[in-house]
N, C-alpha and C positions, 0 to 999 in steps of 0.2 A: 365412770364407766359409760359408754356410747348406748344410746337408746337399743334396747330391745324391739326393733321391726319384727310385727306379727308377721308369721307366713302365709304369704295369700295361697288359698284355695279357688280362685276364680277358674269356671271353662274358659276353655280359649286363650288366659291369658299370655300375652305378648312377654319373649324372656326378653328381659331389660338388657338395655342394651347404649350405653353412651355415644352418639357419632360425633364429633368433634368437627364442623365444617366451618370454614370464616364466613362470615355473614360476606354478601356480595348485593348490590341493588340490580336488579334485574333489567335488561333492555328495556328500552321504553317501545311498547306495542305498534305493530302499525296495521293494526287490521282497520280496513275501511267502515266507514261508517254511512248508511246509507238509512235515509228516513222517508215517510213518505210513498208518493207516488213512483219517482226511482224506484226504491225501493221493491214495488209489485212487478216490474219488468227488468230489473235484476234477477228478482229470484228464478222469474220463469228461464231463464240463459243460463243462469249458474247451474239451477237442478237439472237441465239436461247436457251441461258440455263436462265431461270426464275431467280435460283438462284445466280448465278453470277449477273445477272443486282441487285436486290434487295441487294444486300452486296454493289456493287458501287454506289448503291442512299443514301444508310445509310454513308459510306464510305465519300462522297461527301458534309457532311454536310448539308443535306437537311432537316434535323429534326430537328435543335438546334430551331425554334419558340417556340415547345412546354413546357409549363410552363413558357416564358415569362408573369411574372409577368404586365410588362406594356402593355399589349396587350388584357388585362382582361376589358370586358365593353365596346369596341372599336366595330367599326361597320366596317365590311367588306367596302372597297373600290375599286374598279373594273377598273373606269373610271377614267385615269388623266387628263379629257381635264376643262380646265378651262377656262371662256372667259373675256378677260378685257372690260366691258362694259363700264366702265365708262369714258374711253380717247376717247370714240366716239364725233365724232364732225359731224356737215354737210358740212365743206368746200372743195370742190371738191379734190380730188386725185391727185398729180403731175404726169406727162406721165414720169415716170422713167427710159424711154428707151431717153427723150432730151436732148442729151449731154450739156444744158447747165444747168440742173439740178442731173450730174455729177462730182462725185469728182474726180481731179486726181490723178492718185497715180506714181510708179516709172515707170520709163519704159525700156525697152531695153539699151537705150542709158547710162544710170545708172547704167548701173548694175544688173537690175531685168527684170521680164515678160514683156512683151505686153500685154498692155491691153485693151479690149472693145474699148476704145477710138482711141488707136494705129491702131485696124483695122479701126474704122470707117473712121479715119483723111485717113488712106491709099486707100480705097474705094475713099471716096469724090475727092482727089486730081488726081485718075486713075493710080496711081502711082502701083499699084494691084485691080483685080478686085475680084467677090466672085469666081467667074468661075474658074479663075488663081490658088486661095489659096484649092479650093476641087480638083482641078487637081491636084493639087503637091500631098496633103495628101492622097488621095486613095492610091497610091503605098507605100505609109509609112505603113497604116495602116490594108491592107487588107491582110489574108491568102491564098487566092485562084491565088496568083500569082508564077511564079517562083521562084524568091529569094524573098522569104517573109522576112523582116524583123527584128531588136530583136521589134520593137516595135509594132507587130502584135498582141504579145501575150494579150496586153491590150482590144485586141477586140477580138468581138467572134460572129459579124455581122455586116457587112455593105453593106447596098441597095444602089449599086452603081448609080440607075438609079433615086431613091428618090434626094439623095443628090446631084447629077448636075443640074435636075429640079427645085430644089429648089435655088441653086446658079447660076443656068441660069435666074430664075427671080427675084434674088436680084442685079444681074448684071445692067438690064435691068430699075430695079427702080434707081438706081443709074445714072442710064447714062441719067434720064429724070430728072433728081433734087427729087425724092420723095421717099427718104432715107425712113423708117420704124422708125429708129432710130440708137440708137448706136449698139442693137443687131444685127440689120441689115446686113446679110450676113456672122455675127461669126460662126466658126463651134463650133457646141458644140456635148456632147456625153450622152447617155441617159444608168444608168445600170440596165444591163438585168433583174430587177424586175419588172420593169413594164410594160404597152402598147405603145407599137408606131405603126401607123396606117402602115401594109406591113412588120412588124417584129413580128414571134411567140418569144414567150416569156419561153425560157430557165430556168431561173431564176437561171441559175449554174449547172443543171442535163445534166445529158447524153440525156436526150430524150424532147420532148416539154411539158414544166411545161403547158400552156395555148395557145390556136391557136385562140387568138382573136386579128386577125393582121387588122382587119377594123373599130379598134379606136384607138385611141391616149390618154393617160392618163389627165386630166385638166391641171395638175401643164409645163408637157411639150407643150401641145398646147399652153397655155399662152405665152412659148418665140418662139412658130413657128410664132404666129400671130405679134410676132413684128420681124419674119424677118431671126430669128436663121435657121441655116441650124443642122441638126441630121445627122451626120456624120454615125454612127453607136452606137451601143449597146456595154456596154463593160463588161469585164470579174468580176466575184463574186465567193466569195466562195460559193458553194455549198449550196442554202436554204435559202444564207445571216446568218450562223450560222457558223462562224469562224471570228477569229480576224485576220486572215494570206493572206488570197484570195488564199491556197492553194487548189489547183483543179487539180486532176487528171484525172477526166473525158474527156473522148475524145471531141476533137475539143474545147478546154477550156486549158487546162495550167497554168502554174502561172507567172503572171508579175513580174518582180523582182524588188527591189529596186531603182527609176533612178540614186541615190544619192550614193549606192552601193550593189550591184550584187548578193553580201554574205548576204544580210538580203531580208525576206518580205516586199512590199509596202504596209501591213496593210490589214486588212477587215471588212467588209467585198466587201466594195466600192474600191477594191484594184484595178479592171481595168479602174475606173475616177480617183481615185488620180494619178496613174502613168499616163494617158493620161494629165492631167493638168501640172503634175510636168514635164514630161518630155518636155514642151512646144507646144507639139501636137494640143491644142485647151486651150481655157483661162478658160471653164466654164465648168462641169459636174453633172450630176445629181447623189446625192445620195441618199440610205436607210441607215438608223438609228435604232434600238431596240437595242442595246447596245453598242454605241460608234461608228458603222460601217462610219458613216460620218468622225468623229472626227480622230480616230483610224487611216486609212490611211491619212488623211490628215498630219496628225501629225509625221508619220512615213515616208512622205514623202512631208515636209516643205513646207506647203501651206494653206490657209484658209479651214475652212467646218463650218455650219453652221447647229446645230440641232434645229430647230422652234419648239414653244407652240405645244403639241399633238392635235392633229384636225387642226392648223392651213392651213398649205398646203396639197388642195385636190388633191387623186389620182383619183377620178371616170373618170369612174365606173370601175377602175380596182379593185381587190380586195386588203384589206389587212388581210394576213392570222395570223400576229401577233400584234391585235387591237388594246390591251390594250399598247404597247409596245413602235411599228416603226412608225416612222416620217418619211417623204421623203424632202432634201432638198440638199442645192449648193456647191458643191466645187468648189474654185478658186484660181488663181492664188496671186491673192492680192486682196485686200479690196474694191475698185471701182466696179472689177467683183461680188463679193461675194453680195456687196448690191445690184444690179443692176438683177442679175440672183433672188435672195431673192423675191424684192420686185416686180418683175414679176411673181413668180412663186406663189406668194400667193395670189394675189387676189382671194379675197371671192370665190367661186362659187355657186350661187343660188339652185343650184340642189342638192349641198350635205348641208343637214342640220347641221354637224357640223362648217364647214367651213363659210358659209353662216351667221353663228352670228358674226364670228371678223370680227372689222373694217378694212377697205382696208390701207395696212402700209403707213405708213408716216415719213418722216425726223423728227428727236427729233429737237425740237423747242425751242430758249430761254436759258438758263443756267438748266443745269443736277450738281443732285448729284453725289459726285464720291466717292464713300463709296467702299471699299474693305474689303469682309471677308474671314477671312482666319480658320479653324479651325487647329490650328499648330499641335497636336499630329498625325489628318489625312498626312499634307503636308511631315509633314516630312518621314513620311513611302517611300517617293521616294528615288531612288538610290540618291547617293552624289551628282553625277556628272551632275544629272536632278535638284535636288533642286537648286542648286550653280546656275546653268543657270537661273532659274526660279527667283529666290531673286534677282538675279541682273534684270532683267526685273521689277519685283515690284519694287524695289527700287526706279528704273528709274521712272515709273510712280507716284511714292510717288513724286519724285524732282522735275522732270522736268513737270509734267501732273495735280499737284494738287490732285491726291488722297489720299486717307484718308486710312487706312488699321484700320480696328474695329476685334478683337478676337468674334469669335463665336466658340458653340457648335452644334453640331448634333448628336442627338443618335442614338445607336445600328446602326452604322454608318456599320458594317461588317456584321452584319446578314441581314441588308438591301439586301447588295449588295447578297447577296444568296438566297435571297426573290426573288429579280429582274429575278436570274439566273433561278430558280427554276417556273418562272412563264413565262419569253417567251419559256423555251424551252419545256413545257405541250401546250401553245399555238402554236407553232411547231409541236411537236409531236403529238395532237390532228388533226392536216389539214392534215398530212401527217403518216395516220397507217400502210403505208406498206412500210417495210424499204427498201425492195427487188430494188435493182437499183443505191441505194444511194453510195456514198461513202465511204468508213470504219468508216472514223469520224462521220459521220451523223450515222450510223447505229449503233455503241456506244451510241452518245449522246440521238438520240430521243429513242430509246430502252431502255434506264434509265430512262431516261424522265416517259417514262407510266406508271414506278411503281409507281408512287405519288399518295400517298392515297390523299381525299380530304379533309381531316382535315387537311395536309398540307400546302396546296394548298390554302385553304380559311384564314389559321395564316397567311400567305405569305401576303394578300390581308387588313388584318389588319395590317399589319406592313405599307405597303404604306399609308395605314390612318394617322395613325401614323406619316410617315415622310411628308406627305405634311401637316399636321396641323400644324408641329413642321417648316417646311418653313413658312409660312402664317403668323407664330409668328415673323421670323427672318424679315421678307420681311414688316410685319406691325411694330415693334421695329425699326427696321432701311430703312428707304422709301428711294428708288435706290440704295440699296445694290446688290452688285456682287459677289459672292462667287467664290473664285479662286483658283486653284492647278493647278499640272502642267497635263498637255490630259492623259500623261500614265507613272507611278513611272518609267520605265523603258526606257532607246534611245534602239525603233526599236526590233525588233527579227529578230535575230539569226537564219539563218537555219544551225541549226547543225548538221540535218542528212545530209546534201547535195544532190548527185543526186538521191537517193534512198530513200529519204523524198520527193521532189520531185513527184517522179513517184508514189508513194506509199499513201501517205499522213503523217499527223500528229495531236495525239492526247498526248497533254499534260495538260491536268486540271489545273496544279499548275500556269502554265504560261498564261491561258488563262487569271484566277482568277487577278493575278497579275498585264496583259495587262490591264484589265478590272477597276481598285482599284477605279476610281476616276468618270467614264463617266457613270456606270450604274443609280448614281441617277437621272439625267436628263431624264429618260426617265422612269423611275419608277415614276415619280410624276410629268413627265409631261412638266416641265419647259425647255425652251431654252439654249441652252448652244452654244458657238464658240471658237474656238481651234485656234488659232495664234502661226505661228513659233516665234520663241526669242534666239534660238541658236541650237549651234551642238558642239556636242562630240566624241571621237576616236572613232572609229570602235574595236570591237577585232577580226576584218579580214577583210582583203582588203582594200583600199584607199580610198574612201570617207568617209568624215566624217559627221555622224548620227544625223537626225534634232531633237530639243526639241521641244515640243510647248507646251503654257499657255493656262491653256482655264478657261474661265469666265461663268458662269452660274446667271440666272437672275429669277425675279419674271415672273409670267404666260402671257405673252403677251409682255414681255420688247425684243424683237428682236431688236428696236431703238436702245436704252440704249447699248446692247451689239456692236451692230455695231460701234458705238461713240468710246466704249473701243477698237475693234480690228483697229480700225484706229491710236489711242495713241499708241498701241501694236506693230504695222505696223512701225510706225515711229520710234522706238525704231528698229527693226530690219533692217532697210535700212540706219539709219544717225547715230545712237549712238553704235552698238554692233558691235565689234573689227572684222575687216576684210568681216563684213558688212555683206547681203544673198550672199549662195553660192546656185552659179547653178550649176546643173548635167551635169556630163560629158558628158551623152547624149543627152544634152538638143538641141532641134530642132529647126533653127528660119525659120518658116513656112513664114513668108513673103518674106525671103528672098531667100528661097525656090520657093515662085512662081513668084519672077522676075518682071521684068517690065512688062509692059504690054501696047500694041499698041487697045488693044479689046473694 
């Protein structure tokens, strides 16, 4: 007899729905690439001649929805939040900050990070205090001192007097037995998209995006209140609208690669993945609308996690790309990533989306371990990504028990131009005056506005479209993972060098490219997490460039995925030849702040 499928109760859920479309390789891009000094008296011509912008929106493939046949009949869809109602239980919530409802994972002494735990074991034994570890870091991490730094450039605010306060009285709980938890005195890093109570918010411009410095966003007060110290705010590209975190806006800059020098650390969360990777702090907050979580994490080999859309609240700060950005954790390995996760999501009462999922929980009992692959997608990555990525599958096919099933997904390319084509009108719509921006912004959102709305709304049936066409994949096969590698390509390249740099960069083809695989997750809403699995030659400079797999799940499966990047994790710490590499800059902050008599 055929398995008995539970009935979902989910809000919002998408009725399933099979499309059947032949895979097809999509034209190859010709949007111009422009880096540089060009580049600054480009943008000023393009933002103000109508008709140039309207030849680059046509140009950019913004119009192939029309006359999709498949899209005929379809009802516009807006909203990708979908709630799993039905894994709701009443049994109370684990305190996920009790280290004894932590997982370990590797540590220092190994060969990898410090983790959550490393500080807490070090705190508890007095061996370091919190006092000790924000003292060392301030002079790592701040601008406003003499010799700033390379690893300043990751920040682009720090309230010196917030952060000792606050490691002055996690000190203090420590020295009387009544730890918080394991976050308990970590420094962690918040990026400048959001609120922190005493920091205006940037958000990557030259001038204050919002001057609402007397709250704190939900998702980071959740880890103040067990204890985390906010070190500072760190560095974005501009808007959160670049894969690079290239910023040339004053008092901003670009962090560069910890792992090497010659490439970007990704974006648009490019100033918390380099603080994490560099070993500065274990935990950092990111934004998501199109891979910005993933993207730097990936380029700079380390965990990120994109959560169910509506899961993790930001109130009441705003989000200005609704339909789109998620906010969630990067970390250094998998113990942090769950740990920062399932803190920063609880529910919160006051925002109505968030307020219907149930508060996360450890997957319980035996999981499915289904992996889908659709190969004509996969293989579109460079050699040298795929090769890395296959052998990580494989691994987990042998040694982990999973299952690898062949799927399809349609119109799998215009999607991704649906996606592009819809956060950057929801960009361009919050932000009409390009005047201030940086060249790339004033390109991007100034094309952006030509989008007629018949566009705009085919764009919104296509996501119909592709989460019905999940909802089929995810009801066919119950705990299915779909998997490629975070990005077809190891890392970018800066090829203009110092004059890219100062100037910026606007390359369309490469964005597209960066982009192949992480835009669905956030076009329809579903979770997705990015684990390193290897590294590849540089073609400049000496270190060698991280790959990472990432696994995408049903509306609510952040469990399920966590499970996979822990199988993922152990694959890149015991099984893969020459093991994780750490960055040549990498920092050991505890050792940094010494013993301590305090």
């Amino acid at each position: 007899m055929a398995e008995q499928r539970p009935k979902w109760r989910g809000y919002n859920y998408p009725s399933p729905r099979a499309v059947k479309v032949p895979y097809e390789s999509p034209p190859a891009p010709t949007n111009p690439a422009v880096r540089g000094l060009p580049l600054y008296y480009a943008a000023a011509v393009i933002s103000s001649v109508s008709m140039i912008r309207s030849f680059l929106w046509r140009n950019g493939g913004f119009s192939q929805f029309r006359g999709k046949k498949e899209l005929e009949d379809l009802e516009y869809r807006y909203d990708p939040t979908v709630v799993p109602v039905q894994y709701q239980d009443n049994t109370p919530a684990q305190d996920h900050t009790n280290p004894d409802n932590s997982r370990t994972s590797s540590s220092k002494r190994t060969g990898g990070y410090y983790s959550v735990l490393e500080f807490h074991d070090a705190y508890k034994s007095g061996k370091v205090t919190p006092k000790a570890v924000v003292e060392a870091l301030l002079p790592i991490i701040r601008r406003d001192v003499d010799a700033a730094t390379q690893h300043a450039t990751a920040f682009v605010q720090v309230q010196v007097d917030r952060a000792k306060e606050a490691a002055e009285a996690s000190t203090q709980r420590y020295k009387e037995g009544k730890s918080l938890g394991v976050l308990d005195g970590v420094p962690v890093a918040v990026k400048d998209h959001i609120d922190v109570q005493g920091y205006p918010t940037y958000c990557g411009k030259a001038d204050i995006h919002s001057d609402t410095s007397d709250y704190t966003s939900w998702c980071i007060s959740k880890w103040e209140e067990r204890g985390a110290i906010v070190i500072g705010k760190t560095n974005m590209h501009e808007l959160g609208k670049g894969i690079t975190s290239n910023n040339p806006n004053p008092n901003h800059g670009t962090p560069l690669n910890p792992h090497n020098p010659h490439y970007y650390p990704g974006g648009s969360s490019g100033g918390s993945a380099y603080a994490v990777s560099a070993g500065l702090i274990p935990i950092a907050h990111g934004s998501d609308g199109g891979g910005s979580v993933r993207i730097p994490a990936n380029f700079c080999g380390i965990y990120g996690l994109k959560p169910s859309h509506g899961r993790v609240s930001i109130e009441p700060s705003a989000n200005m790309s609704i339909t789109t950005t998620v906010h969630g954790p990067i970390a250094s390995n998998m113990t942090d990533l769950e740990v920062a996760y399932r803190v920063m999501a609880a529910p919160n009462p006051g925002d109505p989306v968030s307020a219907m999922f149930p508060p996360p929980r450890p997957t319980a009992g035996p999981r499915k371990k289904i992996l889908g692959v659709y190969r004509p997608w996969l293989d579109r990555a460079d050699a040298a990504v795929k090769e890395a990525c296959q052998s990580a599958l494989d691994h987990l096919v042998s040694a982990h028990d999973y299952t690898i099933v062949p799927i399809a997904i349609p119109l799998i390319h215009e999607g991704q131009m649906a996606h592009a084509l819809t956060i950057l009108n929801e960009s361009s719509a919050s932000h009409p005056d390009w005047t201030g921006l940086t060249s790339d912004n004033k390109i991007l959102l100034s094309v952006a506005a030509k989008t007629p709305a018949r566009d705009f709304l085919l764009a919104q049936k296509l996501r119909n479209l592709l989460m019905r066409h999940l909802a089929y994949l995810f009801t066919e096969h119950p705990g299915i993972l779909i998997v490629t590698p975070t990005t077809p390509n190891a890392g970018y390249h800066i090829a203009g060098g110092k004059s890219e740099l100062r100037y910026g960069s606007n390359d369309g083809n490469m964005t597209i490219r960066t982009m192949e695989y992480v835009w669905l997750a956030n076009f329809t809403g579903i979770p997705a997490l990015s684990a390193p699995i290897g590294y590849v030659d540089p073609v400049e400079g000496e270190g060698k460039i991280p790959v990472g797999l990432m696994a995408m799940g049903e509306w609510g499966s952040e469990d399920a995925l966590i499970e996979w990047g822990f199988d993922a994790q152990a694959y890149l710490n015991l099984q893969l030849k020459g093991g994780r590499k750490m960055p040549e800059n990498w920092v050991d902050v505890l050792e940094a702040a010494g013993p301590t008599d305090a």
